[in-house]
C-alpha positions as a Markdown table, in Angstrom:
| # | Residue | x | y | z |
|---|---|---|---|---|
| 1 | Unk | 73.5 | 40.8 | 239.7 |
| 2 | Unk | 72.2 | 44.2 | 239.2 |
| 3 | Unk | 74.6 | 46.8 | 239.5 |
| 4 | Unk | 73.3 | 49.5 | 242.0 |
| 5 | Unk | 73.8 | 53.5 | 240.2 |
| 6 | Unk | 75.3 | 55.8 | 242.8 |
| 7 | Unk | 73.4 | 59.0 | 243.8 |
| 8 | Unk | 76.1 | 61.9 | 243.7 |
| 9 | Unk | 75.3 | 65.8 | 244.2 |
| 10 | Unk | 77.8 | 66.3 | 241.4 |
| 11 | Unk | 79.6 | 63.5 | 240.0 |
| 12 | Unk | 82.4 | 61.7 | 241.6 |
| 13 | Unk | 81.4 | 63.7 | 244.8 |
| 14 | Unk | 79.4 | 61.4 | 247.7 |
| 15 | Unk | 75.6 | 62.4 | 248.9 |
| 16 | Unk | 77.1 | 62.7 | 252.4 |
| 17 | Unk | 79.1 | 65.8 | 251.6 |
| 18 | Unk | 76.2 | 68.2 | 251.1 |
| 19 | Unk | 77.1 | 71.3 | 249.2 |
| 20 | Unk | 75.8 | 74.6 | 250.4 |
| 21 | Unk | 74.2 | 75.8 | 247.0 |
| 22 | Unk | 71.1 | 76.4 | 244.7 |
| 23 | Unk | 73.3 | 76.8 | 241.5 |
| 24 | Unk | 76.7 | 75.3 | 240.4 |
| 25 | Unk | 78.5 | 75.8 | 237.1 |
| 26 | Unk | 81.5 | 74.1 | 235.5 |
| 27 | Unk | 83.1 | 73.7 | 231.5 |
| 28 | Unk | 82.0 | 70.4 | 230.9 |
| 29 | Unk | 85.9 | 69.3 | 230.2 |
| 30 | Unk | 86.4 | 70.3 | 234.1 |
| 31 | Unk | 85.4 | 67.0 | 235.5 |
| 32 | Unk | 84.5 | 65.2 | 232.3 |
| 33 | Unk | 88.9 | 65.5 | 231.5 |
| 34 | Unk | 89.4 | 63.3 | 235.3 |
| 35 | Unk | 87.3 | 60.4 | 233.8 |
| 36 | Unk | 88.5 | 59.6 | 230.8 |
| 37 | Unk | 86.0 | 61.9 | 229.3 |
| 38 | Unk | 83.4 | 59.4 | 230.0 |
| 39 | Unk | 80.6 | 59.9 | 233.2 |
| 40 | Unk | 78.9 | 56.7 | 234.3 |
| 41 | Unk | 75.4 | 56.5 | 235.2 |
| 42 | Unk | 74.3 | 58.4 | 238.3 |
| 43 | Unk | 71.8 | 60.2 | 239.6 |
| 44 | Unk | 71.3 | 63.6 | 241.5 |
| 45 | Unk | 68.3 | 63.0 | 243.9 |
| 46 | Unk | 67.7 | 66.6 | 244.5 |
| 47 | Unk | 69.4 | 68.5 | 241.5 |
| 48 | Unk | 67.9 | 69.5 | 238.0 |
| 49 | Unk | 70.5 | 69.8 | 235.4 |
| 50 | Unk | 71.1 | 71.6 | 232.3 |
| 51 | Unk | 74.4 | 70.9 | 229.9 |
| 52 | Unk | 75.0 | 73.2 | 227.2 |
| 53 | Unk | 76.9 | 71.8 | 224.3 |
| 54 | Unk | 78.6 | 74.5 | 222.2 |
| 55 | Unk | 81.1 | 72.6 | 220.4 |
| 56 | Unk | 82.2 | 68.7 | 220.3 |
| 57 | Unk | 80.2 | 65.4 | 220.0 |
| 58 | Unk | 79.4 | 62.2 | 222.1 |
| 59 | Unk | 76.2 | 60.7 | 223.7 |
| 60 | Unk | 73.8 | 60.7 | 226.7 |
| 61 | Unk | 72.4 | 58.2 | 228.1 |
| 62 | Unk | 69.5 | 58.0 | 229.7 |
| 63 | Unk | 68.8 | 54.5 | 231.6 |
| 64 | Unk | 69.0 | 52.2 | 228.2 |
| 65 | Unk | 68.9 | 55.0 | 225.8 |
| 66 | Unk | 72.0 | 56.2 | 224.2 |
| 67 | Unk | 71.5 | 60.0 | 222.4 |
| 68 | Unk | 73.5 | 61.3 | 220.0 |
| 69 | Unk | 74.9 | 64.8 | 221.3 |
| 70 | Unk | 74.8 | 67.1 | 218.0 |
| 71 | Unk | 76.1 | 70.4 | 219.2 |
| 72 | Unk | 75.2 | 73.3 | 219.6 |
| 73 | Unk | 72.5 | 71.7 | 221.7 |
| 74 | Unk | 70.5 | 71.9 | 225.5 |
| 75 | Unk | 70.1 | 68.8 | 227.4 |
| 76 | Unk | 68.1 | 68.7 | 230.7 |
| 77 | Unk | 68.5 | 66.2 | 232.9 |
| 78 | Unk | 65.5 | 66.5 | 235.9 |
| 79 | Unk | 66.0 | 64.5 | 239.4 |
| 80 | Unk | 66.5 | 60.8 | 240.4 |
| 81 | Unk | 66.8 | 59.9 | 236.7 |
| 82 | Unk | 70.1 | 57.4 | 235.5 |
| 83 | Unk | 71.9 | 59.1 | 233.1 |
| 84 | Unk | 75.7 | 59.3 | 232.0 |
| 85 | Unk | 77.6 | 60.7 | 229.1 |
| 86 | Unk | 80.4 | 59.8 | 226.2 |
| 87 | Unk | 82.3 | 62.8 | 225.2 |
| 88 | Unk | 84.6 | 63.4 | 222.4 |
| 89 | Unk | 88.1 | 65.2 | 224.0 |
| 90 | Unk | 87.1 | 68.3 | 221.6 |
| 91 | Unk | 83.9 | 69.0 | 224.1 |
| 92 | Unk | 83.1 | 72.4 | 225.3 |
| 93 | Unk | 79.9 | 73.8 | 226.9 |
| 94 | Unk | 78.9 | 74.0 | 230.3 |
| 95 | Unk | 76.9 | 71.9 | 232.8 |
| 96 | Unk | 74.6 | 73.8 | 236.0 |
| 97 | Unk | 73.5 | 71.8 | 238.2 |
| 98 | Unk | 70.0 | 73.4 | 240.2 |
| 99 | Unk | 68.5 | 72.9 | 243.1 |
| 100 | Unk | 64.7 | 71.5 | 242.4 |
| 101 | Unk | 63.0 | 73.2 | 245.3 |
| 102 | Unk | 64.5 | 76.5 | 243.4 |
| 103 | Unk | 62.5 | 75.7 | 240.1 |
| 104 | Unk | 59.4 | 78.1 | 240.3 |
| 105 | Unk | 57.6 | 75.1 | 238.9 |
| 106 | Unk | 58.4 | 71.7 | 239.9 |
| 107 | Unk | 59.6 | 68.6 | 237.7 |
| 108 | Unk | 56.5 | 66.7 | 237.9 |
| 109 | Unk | 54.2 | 68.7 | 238.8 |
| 110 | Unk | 50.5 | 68.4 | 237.4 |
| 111 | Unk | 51.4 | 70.8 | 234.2 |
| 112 | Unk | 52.6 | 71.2 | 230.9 |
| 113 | Unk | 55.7 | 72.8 | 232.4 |
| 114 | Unk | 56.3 | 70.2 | 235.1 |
| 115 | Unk | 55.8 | 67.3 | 233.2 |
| 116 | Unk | 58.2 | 68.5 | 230.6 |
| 117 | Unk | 60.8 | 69.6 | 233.4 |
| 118 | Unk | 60.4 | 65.7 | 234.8 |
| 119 | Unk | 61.8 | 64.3 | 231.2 |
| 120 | Unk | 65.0 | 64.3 | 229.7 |
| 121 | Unk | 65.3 | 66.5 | 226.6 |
| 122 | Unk | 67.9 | 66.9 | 223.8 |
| 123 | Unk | 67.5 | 70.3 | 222.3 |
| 124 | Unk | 69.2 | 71.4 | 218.8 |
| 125 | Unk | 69.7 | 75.1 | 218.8 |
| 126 | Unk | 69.5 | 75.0 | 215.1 |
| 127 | Unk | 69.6 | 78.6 | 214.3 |
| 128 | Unk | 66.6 | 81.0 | 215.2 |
| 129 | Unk | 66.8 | 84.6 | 216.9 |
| 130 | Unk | 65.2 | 82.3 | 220.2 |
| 131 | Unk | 68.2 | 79.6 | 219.6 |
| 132 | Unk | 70.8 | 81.9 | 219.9 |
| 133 | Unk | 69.6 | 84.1 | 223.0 |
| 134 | Unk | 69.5 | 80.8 | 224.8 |
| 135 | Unk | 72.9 | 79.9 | 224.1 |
| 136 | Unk | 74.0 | 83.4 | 225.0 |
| 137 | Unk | 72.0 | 83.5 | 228.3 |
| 138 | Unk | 73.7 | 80.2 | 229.2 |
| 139 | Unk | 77.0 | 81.6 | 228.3 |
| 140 | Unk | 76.2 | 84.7 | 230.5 |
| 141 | Unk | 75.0 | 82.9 | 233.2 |
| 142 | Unk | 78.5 | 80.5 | 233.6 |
| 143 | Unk | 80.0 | 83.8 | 233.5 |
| 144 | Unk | 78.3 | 85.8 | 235.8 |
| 145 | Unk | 78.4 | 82.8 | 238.2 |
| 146 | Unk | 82.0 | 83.3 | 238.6 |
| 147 | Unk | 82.0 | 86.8 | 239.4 |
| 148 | Unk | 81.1 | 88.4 | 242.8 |
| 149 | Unk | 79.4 | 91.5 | 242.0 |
| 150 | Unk | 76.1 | 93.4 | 242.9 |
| 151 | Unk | 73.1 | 91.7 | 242.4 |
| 152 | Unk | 74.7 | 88.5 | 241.4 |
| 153 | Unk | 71.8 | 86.5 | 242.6 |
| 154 | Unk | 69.1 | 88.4 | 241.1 |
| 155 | Unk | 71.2 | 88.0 | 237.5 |
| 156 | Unk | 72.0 | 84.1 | 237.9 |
| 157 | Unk | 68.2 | 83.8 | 238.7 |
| 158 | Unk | 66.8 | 86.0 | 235.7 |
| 159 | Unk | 69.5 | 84.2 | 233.0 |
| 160 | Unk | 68.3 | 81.0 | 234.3 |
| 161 | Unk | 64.8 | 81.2 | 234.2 |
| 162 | Unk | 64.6 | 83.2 | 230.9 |
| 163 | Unk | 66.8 | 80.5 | 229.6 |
| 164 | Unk | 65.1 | 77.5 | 230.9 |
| 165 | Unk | 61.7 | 79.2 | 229.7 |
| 166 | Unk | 63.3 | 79.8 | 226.2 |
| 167 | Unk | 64.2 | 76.1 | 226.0 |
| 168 | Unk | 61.2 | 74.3 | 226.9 |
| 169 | Unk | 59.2 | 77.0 | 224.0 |
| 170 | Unk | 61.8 | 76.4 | 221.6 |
| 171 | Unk | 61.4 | 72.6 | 222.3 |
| 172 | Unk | 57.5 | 72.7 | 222.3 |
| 173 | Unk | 57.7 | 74.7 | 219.0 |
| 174 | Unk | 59.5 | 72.4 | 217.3 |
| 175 | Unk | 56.8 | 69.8 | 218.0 |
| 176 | Unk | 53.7 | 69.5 | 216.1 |
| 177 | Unk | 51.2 | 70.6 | 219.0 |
| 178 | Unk | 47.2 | 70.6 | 219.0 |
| 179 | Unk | 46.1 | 74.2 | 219.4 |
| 180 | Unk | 42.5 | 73.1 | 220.8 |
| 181 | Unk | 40.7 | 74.7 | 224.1 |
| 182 | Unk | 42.8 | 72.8 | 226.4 |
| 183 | Unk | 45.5 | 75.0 | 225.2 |
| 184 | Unk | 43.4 | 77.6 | 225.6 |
| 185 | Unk | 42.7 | 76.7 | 229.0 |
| 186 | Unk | 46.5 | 76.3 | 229.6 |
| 187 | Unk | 46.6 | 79.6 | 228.6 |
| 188 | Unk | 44.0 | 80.6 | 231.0 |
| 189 | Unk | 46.5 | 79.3 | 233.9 |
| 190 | Unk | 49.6 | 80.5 | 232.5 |
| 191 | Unk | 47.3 | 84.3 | 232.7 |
| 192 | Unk | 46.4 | 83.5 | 236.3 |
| 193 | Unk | 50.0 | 81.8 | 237.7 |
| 194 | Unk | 51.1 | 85.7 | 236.2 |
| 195 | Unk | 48.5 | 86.9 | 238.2 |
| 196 | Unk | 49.0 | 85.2 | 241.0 |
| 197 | Unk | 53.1 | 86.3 | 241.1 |
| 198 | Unk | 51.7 | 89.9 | 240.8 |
| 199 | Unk | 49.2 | 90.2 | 244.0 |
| 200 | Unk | 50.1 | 87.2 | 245.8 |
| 201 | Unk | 51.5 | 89.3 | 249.0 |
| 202 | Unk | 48.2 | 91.0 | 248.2 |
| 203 | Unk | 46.3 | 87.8 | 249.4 |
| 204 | Unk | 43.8 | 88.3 | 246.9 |
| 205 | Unk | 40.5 | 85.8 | 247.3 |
| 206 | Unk | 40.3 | 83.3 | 244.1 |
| 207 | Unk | 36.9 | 85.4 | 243.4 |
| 208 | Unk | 39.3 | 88.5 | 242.7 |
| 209 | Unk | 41.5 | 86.9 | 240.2 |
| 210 | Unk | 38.7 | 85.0 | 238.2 |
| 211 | Unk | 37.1 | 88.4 | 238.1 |
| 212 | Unk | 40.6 | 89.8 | 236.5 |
| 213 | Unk | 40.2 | 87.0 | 234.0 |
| 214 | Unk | 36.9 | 87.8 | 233.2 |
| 215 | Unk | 35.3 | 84.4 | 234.7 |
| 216 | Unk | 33.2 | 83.3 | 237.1 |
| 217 | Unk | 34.9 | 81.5 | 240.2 |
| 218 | Unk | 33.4 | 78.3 | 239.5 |
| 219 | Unk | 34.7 | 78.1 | 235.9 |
| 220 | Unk | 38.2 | 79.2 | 237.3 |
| 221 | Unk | 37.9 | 76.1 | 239.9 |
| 222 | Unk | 36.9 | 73.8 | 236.9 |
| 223 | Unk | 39.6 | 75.1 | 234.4 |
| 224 | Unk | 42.5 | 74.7 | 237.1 |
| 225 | Unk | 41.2 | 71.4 | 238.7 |
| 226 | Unk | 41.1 | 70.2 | 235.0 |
| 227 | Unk | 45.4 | 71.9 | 233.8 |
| 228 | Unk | 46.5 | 71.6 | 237.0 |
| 229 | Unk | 44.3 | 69.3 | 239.4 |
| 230 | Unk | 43.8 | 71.6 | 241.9 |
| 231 | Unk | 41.7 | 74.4 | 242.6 |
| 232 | Unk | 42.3 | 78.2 | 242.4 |
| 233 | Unk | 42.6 | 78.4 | 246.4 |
| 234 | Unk | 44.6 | 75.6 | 246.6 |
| 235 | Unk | 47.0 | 77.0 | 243.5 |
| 236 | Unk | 47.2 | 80.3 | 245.9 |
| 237 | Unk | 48.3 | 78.3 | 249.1 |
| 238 | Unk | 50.9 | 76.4 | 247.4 |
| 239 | Unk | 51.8 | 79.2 | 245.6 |
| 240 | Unk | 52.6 | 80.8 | 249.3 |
| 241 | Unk | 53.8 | 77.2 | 250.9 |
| 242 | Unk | 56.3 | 77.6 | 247.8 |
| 243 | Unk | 57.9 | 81.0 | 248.4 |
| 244 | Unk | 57.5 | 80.8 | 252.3 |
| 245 | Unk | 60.4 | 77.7 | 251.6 |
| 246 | Unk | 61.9 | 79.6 | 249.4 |
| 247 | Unk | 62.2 | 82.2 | 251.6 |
| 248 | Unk | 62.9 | 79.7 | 255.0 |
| 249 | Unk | 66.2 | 77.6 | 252.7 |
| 250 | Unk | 68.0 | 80.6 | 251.4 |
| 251 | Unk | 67.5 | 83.5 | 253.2 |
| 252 | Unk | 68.6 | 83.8 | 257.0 |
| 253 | Unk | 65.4 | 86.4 | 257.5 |
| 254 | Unk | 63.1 | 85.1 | 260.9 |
| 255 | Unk | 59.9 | 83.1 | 260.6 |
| 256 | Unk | 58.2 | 86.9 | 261.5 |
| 257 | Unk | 60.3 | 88.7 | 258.8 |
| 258 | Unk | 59.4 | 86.1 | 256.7 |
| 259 | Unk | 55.8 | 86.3 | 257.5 |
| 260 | Unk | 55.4 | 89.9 | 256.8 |
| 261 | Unk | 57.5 | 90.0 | 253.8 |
| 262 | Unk | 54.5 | 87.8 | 252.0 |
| 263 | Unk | 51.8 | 89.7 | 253.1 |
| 264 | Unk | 50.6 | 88.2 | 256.5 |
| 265 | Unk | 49.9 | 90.5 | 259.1 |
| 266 | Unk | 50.0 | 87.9 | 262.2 |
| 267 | Unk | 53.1 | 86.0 | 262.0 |
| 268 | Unk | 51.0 | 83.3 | 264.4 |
| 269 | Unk | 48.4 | 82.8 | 262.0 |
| 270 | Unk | 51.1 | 82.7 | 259.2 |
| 271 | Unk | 52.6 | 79.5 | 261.3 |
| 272 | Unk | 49.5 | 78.1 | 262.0 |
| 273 | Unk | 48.7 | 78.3 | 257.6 |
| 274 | Unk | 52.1 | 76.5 | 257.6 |
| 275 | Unk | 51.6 | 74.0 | 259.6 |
| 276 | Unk | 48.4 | 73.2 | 257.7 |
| 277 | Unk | 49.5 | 73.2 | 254.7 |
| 278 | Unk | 53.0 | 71.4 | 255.8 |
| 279 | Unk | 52.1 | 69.5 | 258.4 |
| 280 | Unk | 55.5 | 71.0 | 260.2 |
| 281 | Unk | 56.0 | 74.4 | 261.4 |
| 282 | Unk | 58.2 | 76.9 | 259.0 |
| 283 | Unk | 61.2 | 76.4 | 261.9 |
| 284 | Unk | 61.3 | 72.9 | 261.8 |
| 285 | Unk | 61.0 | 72.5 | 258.2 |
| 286 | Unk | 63.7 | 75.1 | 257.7 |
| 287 | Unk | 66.0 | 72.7 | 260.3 |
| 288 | Unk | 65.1 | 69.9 | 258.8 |
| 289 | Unk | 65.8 | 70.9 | 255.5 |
| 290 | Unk | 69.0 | 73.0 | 256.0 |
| 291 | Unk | 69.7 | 69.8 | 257.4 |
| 292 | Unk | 69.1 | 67.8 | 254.6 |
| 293 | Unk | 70.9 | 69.7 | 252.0 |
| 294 | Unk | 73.9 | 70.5 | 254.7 |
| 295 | Unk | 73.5 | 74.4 | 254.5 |
């Protein structure tokens, strides 16, 4: 008989007892040590992971893959995958443990970016100015989780992104990868996602930001639909859908606050956009999914 692999939030701990976060850190010897240093196969249905491995050895395992760990080394882990671990009693590093709706891009997603975040990776930091910022940004970020002081948010949110971003360069570096025009329409959609964070309170029409790229609308719409698979309006409303739940899961601002805050005047019409895009309004999403993860 098959054996069934338990879904856990964080191992050991059931699905039922949701935990009120977007970012958890612990030393990998923390719950590794009440195992017998050894993590069975699990998932985390809603949780991204990221284990930093300063020191030790061991192996992942990924469904029917076993790993070797070779420290110092980055492994991500993205949602709903099986996975487990071996570790050697000498292990040290950490392990955070993200939210996936948090992710500015999401694993999956229909881009370089999101298909790398939804497969696992083993990263060697083998040395390199960009090797050993992301080992100290991971360092600083299990630290400054810890703490309580001013802007501890903002922080956790700028060491893990820069690290994260670091990670998937350093790991797409060490490939050998075609530099044809696809990349350079990649490109084209990394300049216009940058865009796009800049004015997107702005509302500006796709028009405006093909014009700032130096193209013509339709060749925007044909570049997108071909990275990303959608067009450049539909990139701006999920762009919006995205940090409207954003906003609506971990903020306790209003649907209205929330409405003006990204640049709608009518808080109605800013529901109604919602809804269309949702197919729920922005409070019953936020119930149901407050609900959901048990905040």
């Amino acid at each position: 008989m098959r054996k069934t692999v338990p879904t856990y939030e964080l191992y050991g701990e059931k699905t039922g007892e949701r935990p009120d976060f977007w970012l958890h850190c612990e030393t990998i010897p923390s719950r590794s040590s009440l195992y017998h240093w050894e993590i069975g196969l699990h998932r985390h249905e809603s949780f991204f992971q990221i284990l930093y491995i300063a020191s030790g050895s061991g192996d992942a395992v990924f469904g029917n893959a076993v790993n070797m760990i070779e420290p110092p080394m980055v492994i991500t882990v993205p949602p709903a995958l099986s996975h487990g671990f071996r570790f050697s009693r000498d292990i040290d590093g950490f392990v955070f443990t993200i939210l996936a709706s948090h992710l500015k891009t999401a694993p999956g997603e229909r881009s370089r970016l999101g298909a790398w975040l939804a497969i696992p990776h083993l990263i060697r930091l083998d040395g390199g100015e960009d090797a050993a910022y992301i080992a100290a940004t991971l360092t600083r970020l299990a630290r400054e989780w810890e703490t309580s002081r001013g802007n501890r948010a903002d922080l956790l949110d700028a060491y893990l992104t820069a690290a994260l971003t670091l990670t998937v360069r350093l790991d797409e570096t060490s490939d050998d990868r075609d530099d044809s025009s696809q990349s350079e329409n990649e490109r084209r959609v990394q300049r216009f996602q940058a865009l796009l964070q800049q004015h997107l309170r702005s509302h500006w029409p796709a028009a405006a930001y093909a014009r700032e790229l130096g193209l013509s609308q339709t060749h925007l719409n044909r570049i997108t639909r071909a990275v990303a698979g959608l067009s450049a309006h539909e990139m701006i409303s999920r762009k919006l859908v995205g940090e409207a739940k954003r906003e609506l899961v971990f903020t306790r601002a209003s649907v209205q606050e929330i409405s003006f805050r990204l640049g709608f005047a009518d808080p109605a019409y800013f529901s109604r956009f919602f809804l269309r895009q949702t197919g729920v309004t922005p409070r019953a999403w936020r119930l149901a999914e407050r609900e959901r993860l048990g905040a």
